[in-house]
N, C-alpha and C positions, 0 to 999 in steps of 0.2 A: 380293279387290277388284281392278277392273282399272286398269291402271295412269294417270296423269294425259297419256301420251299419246296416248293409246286411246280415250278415254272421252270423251263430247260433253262440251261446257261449256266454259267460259271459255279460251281459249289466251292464250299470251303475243304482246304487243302488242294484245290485244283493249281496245276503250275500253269500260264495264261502266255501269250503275247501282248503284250496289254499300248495302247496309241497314248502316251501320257501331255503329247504336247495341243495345246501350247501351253506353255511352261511361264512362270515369273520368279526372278531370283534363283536361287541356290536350288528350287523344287526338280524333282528328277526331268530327266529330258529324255524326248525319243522313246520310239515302243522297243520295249523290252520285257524278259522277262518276269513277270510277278507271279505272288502265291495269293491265294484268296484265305483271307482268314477270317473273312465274318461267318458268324454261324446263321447256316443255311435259315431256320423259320424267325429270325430277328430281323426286322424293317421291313416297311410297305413299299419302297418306293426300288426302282429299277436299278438297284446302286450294290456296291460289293466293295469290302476293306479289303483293301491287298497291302500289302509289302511287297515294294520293288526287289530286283533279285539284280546281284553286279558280279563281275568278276571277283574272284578272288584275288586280293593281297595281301601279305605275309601280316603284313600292319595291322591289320585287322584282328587279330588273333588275341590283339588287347582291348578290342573295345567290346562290352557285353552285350550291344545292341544289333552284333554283326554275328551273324547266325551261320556257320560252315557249310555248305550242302556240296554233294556229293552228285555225281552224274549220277543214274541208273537207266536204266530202261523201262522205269517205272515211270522217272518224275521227266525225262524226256532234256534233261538239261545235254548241255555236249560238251562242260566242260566244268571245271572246280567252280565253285560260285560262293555265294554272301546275299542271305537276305538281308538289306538293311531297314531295320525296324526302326529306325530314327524318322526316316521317309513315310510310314505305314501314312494311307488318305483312302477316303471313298470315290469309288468313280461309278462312272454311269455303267450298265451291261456293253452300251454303244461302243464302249472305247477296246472290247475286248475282241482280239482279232481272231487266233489260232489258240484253240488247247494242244499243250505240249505232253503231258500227265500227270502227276497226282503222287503229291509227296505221303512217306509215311508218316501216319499219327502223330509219332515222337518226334517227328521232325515239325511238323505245324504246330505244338503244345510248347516245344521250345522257341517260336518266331511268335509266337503269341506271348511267351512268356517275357522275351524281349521286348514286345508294344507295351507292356506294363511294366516291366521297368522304366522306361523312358516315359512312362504316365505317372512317376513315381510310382507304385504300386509296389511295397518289399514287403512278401511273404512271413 
């Protein structure tokens, strides 16, 4: 298998369409958008960490695992959003439909930074 650097498809920081279901409990539902946050030369197998991506809500703005994102015409969003890094999971390349685009740096360092806190992880 060639390796998840190497190989076309989803890199990190990429913004996805991502097919999440089927679904059990409270886990995200529905293909929506996600950000790929594993880095590209780590793992063999055909899989990529993403954090889902939802609308924004005001609500949100207190909890530190819900990451702000902004439209641009970079990241392809069309409207205010929220990565929720509560939800971050690996999925298969399979489930990935459409690339939308590709957030800035600072903006994936911070949804990362949010999957470690929620991994406990304080700096």
């Amino acid at each position: 298998m060639t390796p998840p650097d190497s190989s076309p498809g989803p890199k990190r920081g990429e913004v996805w369409d991502v097919a999440f279901d089927p679904t059990v409990g409270d886990e995200i539902q529905k293909t929506r958008n996600a950000v790929v946050i594993s880095v590209d030369s780590v793992g063999r197998l055909a899989l990529r960490t993403v954090v889902p991506i939802t609308g924004w809500d005001s609500k949100y703005s207190q909890w530190p695992w819900m990451v702000p994102l902004t439209p641009t015409g970079q990241n392809g969003l069309t409207k205010i959003s929220a990565a929720d890094a509560f939800q971050v999971k690996s999925v298969s390349v399979e489930r990935f439909q459409n690339r939308l685009g590709v957030l800035r740096s600072y903006k994936v360092k911070e949804v990362a930074a949010a999957v470690a806190l929620c991994a406990g992880y304080e700096p």
